[in-house]
LUMRO-502830 format. One record per residue: residue number from 0; x negated, y negated, z of N, C-alpha, C in turn. Coordinates in steps of 0.05 Angstrom, whole numbers. Each point is the difference from the previous one (the first is absolute). Example, Ala and Ser with C-alpha at 12.3 -4.5 7.8 and 13.67 -1.06 7.14 Angstrom:
2
i,n_x,n_y,n_z,ca_x,ca_y,ca_z,c_x,c_y,c_z
0,-264,114,156,18,-24,0,-18,-24,0;
1,7,-21,-14,-16,-24,1,15,-22,14;
This chain:
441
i,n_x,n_y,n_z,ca_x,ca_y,ca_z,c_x,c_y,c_z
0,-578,-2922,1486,18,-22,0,15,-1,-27;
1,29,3,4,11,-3,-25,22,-21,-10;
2,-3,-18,-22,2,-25,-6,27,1,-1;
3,11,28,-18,30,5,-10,5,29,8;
4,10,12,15,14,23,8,19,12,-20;
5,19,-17,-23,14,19,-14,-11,20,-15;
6,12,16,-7,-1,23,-20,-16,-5,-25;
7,-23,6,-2,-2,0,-33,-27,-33,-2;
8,3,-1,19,-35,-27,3,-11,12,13;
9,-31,-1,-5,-28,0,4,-4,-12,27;
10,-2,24,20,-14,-25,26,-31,-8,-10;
11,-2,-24,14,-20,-13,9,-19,-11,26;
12,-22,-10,-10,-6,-12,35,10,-25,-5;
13,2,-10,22,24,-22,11,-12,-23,-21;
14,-1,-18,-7,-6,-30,-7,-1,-8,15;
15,-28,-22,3,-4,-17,20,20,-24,1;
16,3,-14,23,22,-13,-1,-26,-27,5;
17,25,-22,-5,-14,-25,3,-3,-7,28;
18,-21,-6,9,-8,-11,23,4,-28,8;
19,-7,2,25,-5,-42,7,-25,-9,-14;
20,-11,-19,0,-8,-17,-12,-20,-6,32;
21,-26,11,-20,-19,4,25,-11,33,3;
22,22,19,-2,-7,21,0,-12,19,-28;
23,-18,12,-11,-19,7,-23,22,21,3;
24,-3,7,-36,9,31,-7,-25,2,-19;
25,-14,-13,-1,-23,11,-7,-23,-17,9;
26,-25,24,-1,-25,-9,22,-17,12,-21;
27,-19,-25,-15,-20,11,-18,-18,-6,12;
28,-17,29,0,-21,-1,12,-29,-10,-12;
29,-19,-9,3,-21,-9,-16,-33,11,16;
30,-5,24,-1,-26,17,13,-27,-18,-17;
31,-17,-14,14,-23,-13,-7,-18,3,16;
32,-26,2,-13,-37,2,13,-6,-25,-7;
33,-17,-15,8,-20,-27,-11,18,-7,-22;
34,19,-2,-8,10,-18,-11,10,-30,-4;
35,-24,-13,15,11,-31,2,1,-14,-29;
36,-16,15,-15,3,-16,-25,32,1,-14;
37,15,15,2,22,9,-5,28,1,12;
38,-11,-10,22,27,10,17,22,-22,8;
39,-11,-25,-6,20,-25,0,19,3,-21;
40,-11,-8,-17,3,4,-33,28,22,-1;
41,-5,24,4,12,24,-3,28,-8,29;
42,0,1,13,16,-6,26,15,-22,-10;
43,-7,-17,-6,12,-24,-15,20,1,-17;
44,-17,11,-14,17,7,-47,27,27,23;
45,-8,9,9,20,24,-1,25,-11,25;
46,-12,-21,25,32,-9,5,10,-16,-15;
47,-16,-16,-12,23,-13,-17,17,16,-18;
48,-14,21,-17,8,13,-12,31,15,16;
49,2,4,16,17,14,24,25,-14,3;
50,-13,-25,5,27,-34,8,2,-1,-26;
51,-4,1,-19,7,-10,-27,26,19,-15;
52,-13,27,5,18,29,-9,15,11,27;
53,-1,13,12,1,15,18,28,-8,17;
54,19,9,-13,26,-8,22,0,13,26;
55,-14,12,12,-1,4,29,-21,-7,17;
56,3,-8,29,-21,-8,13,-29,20,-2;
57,-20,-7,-4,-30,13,3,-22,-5,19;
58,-13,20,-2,-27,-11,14,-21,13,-9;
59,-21,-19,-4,-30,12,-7,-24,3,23;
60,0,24,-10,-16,5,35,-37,7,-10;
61,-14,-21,13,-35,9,-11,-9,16,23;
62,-6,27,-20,-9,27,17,-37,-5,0;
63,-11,-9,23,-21,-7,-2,-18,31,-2;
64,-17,6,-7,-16,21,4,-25,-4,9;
65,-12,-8,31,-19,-5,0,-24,-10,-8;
66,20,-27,-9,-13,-19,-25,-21,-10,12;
67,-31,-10,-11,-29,-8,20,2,-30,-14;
68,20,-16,-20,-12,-24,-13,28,-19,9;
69,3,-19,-13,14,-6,18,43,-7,-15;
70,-3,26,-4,22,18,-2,17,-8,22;
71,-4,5,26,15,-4,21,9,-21,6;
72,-15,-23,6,-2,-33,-5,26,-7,-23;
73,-1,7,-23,10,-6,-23,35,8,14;
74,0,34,3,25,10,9,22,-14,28;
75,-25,-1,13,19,-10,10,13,-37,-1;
76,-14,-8,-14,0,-30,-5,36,1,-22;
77,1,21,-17,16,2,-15,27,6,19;
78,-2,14,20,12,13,17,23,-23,21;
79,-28,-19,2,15,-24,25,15,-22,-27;
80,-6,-2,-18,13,-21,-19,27,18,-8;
81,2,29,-8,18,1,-10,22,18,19;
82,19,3,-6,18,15,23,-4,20,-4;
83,9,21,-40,4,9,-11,-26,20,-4;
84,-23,-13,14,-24,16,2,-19,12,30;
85,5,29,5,-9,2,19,-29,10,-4;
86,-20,7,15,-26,13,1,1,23,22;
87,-15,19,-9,-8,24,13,-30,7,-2;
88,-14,-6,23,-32,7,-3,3,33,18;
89,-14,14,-18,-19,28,4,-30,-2,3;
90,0,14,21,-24,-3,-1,-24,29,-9;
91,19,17,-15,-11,23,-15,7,-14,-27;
92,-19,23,-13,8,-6,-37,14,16,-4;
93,10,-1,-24,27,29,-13,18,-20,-16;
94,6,3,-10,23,-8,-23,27,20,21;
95,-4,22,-13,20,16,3,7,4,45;
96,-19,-14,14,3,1,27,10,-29,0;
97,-10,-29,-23,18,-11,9,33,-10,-4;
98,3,27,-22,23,-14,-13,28,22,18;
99,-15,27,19,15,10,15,10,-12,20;
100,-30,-13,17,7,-21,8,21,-17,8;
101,-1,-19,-23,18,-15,3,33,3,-9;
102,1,21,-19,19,7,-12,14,18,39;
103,-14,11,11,14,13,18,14,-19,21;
104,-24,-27,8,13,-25,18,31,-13,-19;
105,-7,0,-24,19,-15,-12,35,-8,1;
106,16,-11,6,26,0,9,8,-4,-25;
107,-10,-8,-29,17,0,-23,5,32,-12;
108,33,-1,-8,5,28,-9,-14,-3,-30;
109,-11,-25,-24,-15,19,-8,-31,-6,-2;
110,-14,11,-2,-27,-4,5,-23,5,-32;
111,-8,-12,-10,-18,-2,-20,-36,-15,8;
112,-17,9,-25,-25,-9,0,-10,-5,-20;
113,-22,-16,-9,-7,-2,-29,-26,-19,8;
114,-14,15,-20,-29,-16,12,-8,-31,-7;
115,-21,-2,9,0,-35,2,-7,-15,-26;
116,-6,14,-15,-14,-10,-27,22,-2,-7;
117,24,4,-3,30,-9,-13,-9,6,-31;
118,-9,29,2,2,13,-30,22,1,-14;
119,13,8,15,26,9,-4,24,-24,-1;
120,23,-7,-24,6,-21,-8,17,-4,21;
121,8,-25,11,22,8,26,25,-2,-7;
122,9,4,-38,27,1,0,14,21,7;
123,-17,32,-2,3,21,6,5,9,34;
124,-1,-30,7,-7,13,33,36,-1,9;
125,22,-21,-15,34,12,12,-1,29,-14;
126,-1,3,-29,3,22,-8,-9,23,28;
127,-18,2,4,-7,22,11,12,6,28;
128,4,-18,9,13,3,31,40,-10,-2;
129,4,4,-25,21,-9,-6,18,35,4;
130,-9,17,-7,19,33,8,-11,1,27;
131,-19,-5,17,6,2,25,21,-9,21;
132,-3,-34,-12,27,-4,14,20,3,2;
133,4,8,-25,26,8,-18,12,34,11;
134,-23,13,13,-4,28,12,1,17,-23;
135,5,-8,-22,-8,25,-22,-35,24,0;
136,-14,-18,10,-22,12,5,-18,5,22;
137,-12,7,6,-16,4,28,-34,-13,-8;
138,-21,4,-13,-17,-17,-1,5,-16,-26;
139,-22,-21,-21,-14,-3,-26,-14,-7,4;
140,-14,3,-25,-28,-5,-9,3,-16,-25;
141,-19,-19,-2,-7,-7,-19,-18,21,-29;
142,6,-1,-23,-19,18,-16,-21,-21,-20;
143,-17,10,-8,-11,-17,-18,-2,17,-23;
144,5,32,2,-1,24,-19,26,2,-10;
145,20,-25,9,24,11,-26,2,-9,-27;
146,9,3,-17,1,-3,-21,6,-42,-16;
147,14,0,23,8,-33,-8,-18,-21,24;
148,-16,19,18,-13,-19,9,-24,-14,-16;
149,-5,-25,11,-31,-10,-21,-17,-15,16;
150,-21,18,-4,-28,6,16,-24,-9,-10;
151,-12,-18,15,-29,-8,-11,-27,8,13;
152,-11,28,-2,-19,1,16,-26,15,-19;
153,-20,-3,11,-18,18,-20,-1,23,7;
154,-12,24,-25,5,27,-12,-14,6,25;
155,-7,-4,14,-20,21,32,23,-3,18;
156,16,-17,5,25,7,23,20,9,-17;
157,3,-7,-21,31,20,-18,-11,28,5;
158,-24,8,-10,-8,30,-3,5,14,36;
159,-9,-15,9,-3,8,32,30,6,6;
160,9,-25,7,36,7,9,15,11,-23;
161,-5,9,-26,10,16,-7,-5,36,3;
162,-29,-2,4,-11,34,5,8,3,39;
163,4,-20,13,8,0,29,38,16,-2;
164,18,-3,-18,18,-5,7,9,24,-19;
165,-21,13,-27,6,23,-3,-3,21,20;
166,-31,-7,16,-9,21,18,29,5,27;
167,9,-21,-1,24,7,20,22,11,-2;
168,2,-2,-29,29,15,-18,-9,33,-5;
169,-20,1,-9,-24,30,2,3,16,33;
170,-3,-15,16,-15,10,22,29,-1,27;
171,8,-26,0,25,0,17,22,3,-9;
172,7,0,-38,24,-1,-8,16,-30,3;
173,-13,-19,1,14,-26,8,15,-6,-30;
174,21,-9,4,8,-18,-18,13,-24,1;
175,-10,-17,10,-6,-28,3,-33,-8,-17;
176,12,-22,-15,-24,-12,-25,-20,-3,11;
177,-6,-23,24,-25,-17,7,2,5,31;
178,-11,11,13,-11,-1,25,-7,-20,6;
179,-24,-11,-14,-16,-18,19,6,-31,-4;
180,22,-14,-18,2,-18,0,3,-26,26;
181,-6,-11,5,3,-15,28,23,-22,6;
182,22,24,-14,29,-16,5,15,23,7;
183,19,-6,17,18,27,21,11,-13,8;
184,36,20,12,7,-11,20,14,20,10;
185,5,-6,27,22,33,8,19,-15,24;
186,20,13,5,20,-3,22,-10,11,23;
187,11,-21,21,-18,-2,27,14,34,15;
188,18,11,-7,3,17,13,-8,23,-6;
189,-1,10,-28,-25,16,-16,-23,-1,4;
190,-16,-20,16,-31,-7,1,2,12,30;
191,17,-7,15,-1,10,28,-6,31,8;
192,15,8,-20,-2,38,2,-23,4,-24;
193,-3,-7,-25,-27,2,-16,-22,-2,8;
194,-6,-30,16,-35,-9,6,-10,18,21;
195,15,13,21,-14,20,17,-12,20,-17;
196,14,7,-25,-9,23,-6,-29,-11,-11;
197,-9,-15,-17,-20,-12,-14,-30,-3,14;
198,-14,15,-10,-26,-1,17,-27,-16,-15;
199,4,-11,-20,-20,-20,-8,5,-28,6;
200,-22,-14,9,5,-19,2,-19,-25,-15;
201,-7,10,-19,-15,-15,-25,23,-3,-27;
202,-20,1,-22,13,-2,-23,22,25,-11;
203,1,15,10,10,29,-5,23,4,12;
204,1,-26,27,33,-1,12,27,1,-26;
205,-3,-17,-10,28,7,-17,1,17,-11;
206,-22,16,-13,9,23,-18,6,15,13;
207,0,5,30,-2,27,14,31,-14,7;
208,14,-24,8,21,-6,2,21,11,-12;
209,-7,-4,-28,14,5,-29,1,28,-8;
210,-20,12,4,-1,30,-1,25,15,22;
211,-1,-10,24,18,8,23,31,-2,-13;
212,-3,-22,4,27,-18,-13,2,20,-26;
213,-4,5,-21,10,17,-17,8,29,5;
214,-26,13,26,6,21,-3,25,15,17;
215,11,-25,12,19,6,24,27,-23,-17;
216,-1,7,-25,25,-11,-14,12,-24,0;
217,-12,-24,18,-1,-24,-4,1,-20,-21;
218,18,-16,-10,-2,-7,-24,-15,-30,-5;
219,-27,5,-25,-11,-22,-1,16,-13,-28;
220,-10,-22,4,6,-18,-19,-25,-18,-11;
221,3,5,-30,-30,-7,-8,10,-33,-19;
222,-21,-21,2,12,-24,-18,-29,-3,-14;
223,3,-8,-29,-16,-8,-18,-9,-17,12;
224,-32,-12,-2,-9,-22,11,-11,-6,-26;
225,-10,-39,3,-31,-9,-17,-5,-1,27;
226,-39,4,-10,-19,1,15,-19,-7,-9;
227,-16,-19,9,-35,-15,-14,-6,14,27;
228,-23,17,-13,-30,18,15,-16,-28,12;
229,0,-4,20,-29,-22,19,-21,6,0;
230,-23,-9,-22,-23,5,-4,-17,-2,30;
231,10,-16,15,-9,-3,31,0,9,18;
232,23,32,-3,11,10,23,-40,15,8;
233,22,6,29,-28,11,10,4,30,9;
234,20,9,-11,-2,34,3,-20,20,-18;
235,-7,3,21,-23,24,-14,7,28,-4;
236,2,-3,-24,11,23,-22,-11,24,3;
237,-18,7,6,-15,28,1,7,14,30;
238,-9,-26,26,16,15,18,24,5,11;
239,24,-19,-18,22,-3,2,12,24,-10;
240,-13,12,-15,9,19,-25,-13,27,15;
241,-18,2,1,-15,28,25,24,-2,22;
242,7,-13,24,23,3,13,18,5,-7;
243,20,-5,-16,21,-4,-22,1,38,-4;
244,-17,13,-11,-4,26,-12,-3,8,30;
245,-15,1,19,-1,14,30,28,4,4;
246,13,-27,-3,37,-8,10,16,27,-11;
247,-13,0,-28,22,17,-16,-6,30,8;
248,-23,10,8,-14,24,11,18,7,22;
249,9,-21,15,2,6,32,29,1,4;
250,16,-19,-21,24,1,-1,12,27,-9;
251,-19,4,-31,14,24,-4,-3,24,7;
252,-21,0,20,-1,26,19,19,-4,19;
253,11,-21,13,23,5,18,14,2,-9;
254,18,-11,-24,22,12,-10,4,30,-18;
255,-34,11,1,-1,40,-6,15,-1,19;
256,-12,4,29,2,20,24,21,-13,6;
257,20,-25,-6,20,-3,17,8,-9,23;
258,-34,-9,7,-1,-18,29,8,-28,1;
259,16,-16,-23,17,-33,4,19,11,3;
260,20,-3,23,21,-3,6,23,-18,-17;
261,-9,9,-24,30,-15,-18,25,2,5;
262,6,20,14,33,4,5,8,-29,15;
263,-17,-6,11,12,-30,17,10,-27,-22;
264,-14,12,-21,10,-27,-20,19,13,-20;
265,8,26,-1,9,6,-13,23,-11,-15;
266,27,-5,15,24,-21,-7,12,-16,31;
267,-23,-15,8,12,-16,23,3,-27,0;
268,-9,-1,-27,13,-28,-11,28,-11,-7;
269,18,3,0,23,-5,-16,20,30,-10;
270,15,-1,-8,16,26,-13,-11,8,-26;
271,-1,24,-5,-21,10,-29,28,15,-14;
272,6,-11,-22,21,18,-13,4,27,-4;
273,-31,11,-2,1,34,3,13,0,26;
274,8,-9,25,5,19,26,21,-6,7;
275,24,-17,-26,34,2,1,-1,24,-14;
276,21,13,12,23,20,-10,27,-12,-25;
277,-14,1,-21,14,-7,-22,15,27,-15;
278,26,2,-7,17,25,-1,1,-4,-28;
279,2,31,-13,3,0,-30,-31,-4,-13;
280,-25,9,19,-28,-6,-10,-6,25,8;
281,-9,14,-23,-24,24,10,-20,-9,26;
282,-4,28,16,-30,-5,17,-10,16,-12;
283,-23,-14,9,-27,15,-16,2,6,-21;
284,15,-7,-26,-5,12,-18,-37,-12,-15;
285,-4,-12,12,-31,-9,-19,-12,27,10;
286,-1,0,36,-26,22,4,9,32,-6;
287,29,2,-2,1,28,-18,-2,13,-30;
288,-2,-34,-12,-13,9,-27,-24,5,-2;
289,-20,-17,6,-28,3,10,-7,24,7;
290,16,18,26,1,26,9,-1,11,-29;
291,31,5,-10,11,20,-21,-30,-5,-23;
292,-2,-21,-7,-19,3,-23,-27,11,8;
293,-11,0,24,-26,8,7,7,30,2;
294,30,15,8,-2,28,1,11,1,-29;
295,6,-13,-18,5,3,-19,-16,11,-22;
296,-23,-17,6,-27,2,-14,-15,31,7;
297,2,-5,27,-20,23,7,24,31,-6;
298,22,-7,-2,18,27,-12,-7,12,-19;
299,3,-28,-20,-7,10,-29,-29,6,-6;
300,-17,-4,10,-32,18,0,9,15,8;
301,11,10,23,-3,30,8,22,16,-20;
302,16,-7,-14,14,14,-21,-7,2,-22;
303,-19,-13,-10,-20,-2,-18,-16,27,11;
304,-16,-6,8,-24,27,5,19,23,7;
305,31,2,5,15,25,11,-3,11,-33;
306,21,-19,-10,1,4,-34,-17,12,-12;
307,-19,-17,8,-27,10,-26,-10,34,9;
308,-4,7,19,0,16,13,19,30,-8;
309,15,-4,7,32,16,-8,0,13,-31;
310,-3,-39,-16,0,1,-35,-22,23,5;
311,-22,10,-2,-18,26,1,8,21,0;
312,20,11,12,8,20,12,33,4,-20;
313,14,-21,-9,27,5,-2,8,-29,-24;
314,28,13,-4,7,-24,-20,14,-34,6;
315,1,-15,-10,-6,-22,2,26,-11,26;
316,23,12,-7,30,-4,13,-18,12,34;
317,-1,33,2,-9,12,26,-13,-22,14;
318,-24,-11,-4,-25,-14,7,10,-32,4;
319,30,-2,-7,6,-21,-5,15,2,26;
320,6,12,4,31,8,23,-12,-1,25;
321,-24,19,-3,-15,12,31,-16,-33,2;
322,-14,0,-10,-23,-32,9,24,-22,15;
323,25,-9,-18,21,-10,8,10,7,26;
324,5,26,4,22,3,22,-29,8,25;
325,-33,7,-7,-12,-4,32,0,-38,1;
326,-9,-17,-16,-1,-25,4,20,-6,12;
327,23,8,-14,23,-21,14,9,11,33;
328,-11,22,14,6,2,13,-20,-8,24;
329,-29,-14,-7,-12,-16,7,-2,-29,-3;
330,16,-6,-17,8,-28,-7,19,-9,18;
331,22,21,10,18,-7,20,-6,-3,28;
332,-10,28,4,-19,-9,28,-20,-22,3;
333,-18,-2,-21,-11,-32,5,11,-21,0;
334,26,0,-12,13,-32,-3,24,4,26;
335,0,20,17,26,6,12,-22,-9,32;
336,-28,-1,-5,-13,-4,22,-12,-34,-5;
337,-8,-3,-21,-22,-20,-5,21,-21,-6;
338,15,4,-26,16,-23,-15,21,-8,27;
339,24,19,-5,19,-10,23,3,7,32;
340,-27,6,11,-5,7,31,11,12,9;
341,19,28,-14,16,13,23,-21,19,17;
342,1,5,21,-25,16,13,21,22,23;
343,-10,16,0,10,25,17,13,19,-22;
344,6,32,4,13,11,-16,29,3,-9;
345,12,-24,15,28,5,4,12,-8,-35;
346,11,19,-9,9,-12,-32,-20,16,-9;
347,-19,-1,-3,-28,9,-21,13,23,-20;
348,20,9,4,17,30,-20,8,-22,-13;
349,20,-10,7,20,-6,-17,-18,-20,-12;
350,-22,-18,0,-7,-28,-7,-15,22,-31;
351,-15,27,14,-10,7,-29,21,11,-15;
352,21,10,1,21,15,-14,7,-29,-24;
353,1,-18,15,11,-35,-11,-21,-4,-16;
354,-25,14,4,-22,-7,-14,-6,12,-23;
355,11,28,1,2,18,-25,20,-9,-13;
356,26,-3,0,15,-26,-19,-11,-13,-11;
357,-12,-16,16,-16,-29,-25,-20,19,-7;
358,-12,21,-1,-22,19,-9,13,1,-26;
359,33,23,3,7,4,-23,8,-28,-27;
360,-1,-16,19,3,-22,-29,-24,-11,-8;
361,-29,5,8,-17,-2,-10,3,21,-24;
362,1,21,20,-10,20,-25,22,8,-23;
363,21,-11,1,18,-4,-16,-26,-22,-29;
364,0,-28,17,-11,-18,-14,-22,12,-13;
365,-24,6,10,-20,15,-16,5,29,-6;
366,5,8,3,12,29,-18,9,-15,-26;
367,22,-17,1,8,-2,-15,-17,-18,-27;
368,-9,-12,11,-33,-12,-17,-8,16,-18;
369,-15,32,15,-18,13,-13,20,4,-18;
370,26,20,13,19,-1,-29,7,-13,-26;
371,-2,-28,10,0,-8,-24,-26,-5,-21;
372,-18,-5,23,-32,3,-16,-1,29,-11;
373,7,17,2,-8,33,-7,24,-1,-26;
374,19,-17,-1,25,1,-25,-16,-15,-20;
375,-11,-22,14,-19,-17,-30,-25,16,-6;
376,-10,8,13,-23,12,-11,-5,33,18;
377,-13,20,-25,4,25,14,-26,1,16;
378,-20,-10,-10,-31,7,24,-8,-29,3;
379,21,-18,21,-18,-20,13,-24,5,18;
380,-18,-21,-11,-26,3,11,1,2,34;
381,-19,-3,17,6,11,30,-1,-32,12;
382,-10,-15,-18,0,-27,15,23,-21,-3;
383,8,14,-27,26,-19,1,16,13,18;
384,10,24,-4,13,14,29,-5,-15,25;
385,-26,-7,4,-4,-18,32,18,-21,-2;
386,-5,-12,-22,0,-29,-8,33,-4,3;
387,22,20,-13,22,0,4,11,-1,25;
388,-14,19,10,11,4,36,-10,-15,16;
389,-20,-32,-9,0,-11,18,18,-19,0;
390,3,-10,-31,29,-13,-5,27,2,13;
391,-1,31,7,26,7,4,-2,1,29;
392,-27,12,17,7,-11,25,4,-23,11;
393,-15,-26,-8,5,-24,10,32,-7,-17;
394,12,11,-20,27,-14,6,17,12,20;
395,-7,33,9,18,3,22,-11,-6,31;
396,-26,-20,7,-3,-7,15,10,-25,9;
397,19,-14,-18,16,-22,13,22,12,3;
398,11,27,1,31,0,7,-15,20,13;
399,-18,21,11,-4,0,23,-3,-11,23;
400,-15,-20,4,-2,-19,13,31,-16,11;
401,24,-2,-16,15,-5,2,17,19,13;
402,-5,20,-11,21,28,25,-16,-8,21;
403,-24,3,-8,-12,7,42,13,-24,12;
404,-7,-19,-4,12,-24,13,27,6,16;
405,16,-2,-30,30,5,3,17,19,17;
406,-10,23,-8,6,28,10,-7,17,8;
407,-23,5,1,-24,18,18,-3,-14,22;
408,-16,-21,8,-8,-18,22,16,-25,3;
409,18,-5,0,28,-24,7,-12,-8,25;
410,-11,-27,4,5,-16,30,26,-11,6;
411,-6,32,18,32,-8,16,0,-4,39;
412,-22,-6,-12,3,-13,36,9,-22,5;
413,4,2,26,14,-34,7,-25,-13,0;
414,4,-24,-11,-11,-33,23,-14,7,11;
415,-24,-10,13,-10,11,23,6,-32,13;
416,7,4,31,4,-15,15,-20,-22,2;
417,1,-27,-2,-28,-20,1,-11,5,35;
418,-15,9,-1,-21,10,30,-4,-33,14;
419,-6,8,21,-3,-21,14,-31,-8,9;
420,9,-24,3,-36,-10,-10,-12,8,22;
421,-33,6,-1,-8,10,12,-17,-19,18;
422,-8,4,27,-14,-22,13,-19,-16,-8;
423,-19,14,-18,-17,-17,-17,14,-22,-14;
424,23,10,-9,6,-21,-24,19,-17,12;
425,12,9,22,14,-19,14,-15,-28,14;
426,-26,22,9,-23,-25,2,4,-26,-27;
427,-18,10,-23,9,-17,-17,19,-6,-7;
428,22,5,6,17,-25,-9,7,-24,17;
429,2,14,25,-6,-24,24,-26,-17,-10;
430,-23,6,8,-19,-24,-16,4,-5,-22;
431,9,3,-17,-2,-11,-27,37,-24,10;
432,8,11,11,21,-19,-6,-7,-27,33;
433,-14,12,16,-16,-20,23,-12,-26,-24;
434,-8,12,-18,-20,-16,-21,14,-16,-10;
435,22,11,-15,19,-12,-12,9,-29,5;
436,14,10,24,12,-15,25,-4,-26,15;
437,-31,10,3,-15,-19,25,10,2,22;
438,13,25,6,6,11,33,-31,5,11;
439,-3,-19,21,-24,4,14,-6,35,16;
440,30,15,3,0,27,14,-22,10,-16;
């Protein structure tokens, strides 16, 4: 969905628009066990908190979890007094089964949770659902690991959620701060295609959320929180933390072998600025430098050991010429295959003849080195000799790189035609925009 169509703006996902009065654009969810001591209190402080701040209609919804005390009693008592408060009893346990749950029944486009102890300060709670509506973002999270947040808890949960959240940056590559904080929120049409994928349904649901969501290019949005630690809570840390590590085991063996179907989340959110056709912009130039320098690297070793090799046998210029002219004629073939993908033999003469050119201005450049090293001094040592010619190859490796580009390998193909979507994805866009909508089809 794009906000502005001219030339030269950033699409986006749409902005929520204002609703009637009655209808939620946001549905905070509140997942509780035996929490009667807490759950008035907390339900309370946070609608008012809502009617006080919150310029759009809300609703707080109590995700019961097979509460045995009298949790239920309490919920729904809150439920018939207030409009703005609905209840949901489960009759399994799970955090993460009930926050799919309800997040999947939910008709608000956006959907958030945060646990009942109201650790978390609730000025942070527009902040965070404030780029969803806005559609700049697709989930947030609350952090308690950024730098300007301020955090009161003791040294046994800092150490913990801090060694939890390296092990995921180690192990999954995440880069999102705080996993486990118990403040989130995501857009109802992102959760629709995300929560199928998500197979925990305990404490480990969001990180495996967040993990998804990152690794399928989804953009999070992280907000500084304060947070006071609840000396009361009743999560138990040892087995919360044993699951937690299983989660990360299991996740990141499916994302080895490649069995989550990420392509479905890939960009079916909104328009992603990589996939306009913007004119006057290199393609690819990031992944053919990357190419060029990795055959770059491995060139100059192998011209190195040609050299050293050669230098044995012959004088410094000879040894200089031959190591040069077998590399470079493996430097072209590797970058004529690897760097800029041309594949089949069609060209392969002329692309190396183009290749011996930029050969000869190497060896123009380093020839001309030793020359001048051999004018300053009559018996340079053998390592400064290296030492010269490596100088002198990496300066003619930026204006190689620049012929190949330029004049050896020119993308001169057309456009490729935008393909037509394919039935899968035509699927999704029909449901995602059924969602949108509220077309009952």
């Amino acid at each position: 969905m794009r906000t502005d169509s001219s030339p030269g703006t950033l699409p986006a996902r749409e902005h929520l628009p204002a609703t009637a009065a009655g209808t939620p654009v946001l549905d905070v969810v509140v997942p509780v066990y035996n929490e009667e001591k807490d759950l008035r209190r907390c339900v309370l402080r946070l609608r008012e908190h809502l009617a006080r701040t919150f310029p759009y209609a809300f609703r707080v919804t109590i995700a019961d979890n097979a509460s045995t005390d009298g949790t239920p009693l309490i919920a729904a008592e809150l439920a018939a007094r207030y409009p703005e408060v609905t209840n949901f009893r489960l009759e399994r346990k799970g955090r993460g089964r009930a926050l799919r749950t309800v997040w999947s029944a939910s008709d608000a486009p956006v959907l958030a949770y945060m646990d009942v102890d109201l650790s978390t300060d609730l000025n942070a709670l527009l902040p965070l659902v404030a780029p969803l509506i806005s559609g700049h973002s697709d989930l947030a999270i609350g952090s308690r690991l950024s730098r300007t947040s301020r955090v009161v808890r003791g040294p046994k949960r800092e150490f913990i959620s801090r060694a939890y959240n390296l092990i995921l940056r180690g192990s999954l590559q995440a880069r999102f701060s705080d996993a486990q904080c118990g403040f989130k929120a995501i857009r109802r049409e992102v959760a629709q295609v995300l929560l199928p994928l998500v197979e925990d349904t305990g404490w480990f649901f969001d990180t495996e959320m967040l993990v998804l969501a990152e690794r399928a290019g989804l953009r999070i949005h992280e907000v500084p929180v304060d947070w006071v630690d609840d000396p009361d809570s009743t999560v138990h840390i040892v087995r919360t933390a044993t699951d937690d590590l299983k989660g990360v085991w299991r996740v990141g063996r499916a994302l080895t072998t490649g069995s989550l179907p990420l392509d479905r989340l890939a960009r079916p959110f909104g328009d992603d600025p990589r996939d306009r056709e913007i004119t006057d912009v290199p393609k690819g130039l990031a992944r053919q430098l990357v190419g060029f320098c990795v055959v770059g690297g491995l060139s100059t070793l192998f011209y190195l050991l040609l050299y050293s090799g050669f230098r044995q046998f012959g004088g410094s210029q000879a040894a200089n010429a031959l190591a040069l002219l077998l590399s470079a004629l493996a430097n072209t073939a590797a970058n004529r295959r690897l760097t800029f993908g041309v594949r089949g033999r069609g060209g392969a003469v002329r692309h190396q003849a183009q290749g011996l050119v930029v050969f000869a201005i190497g060896l123009a450049l380093t020839s001309g080195s030793l020359a001048a090293l051999n004018a300053a001094t009559t018996s340079p040592a053998h390592t400064t000799e290296i030492a010269v010619l490596v100088v002198a190859n990496l300066a003619a490796t930026v204006l190689r790189f620049l012929l190949f580009r330029a004049w050896v390998f020119p993308d001169r193909r057309d456009p490729a035609p935008v393909p037509s979507p394919t039935p899968a994805h035509a699927e999704l866009t029909t449901e995602l925009t059924t969602i949108s909508t509220g077309d009952p089809r």
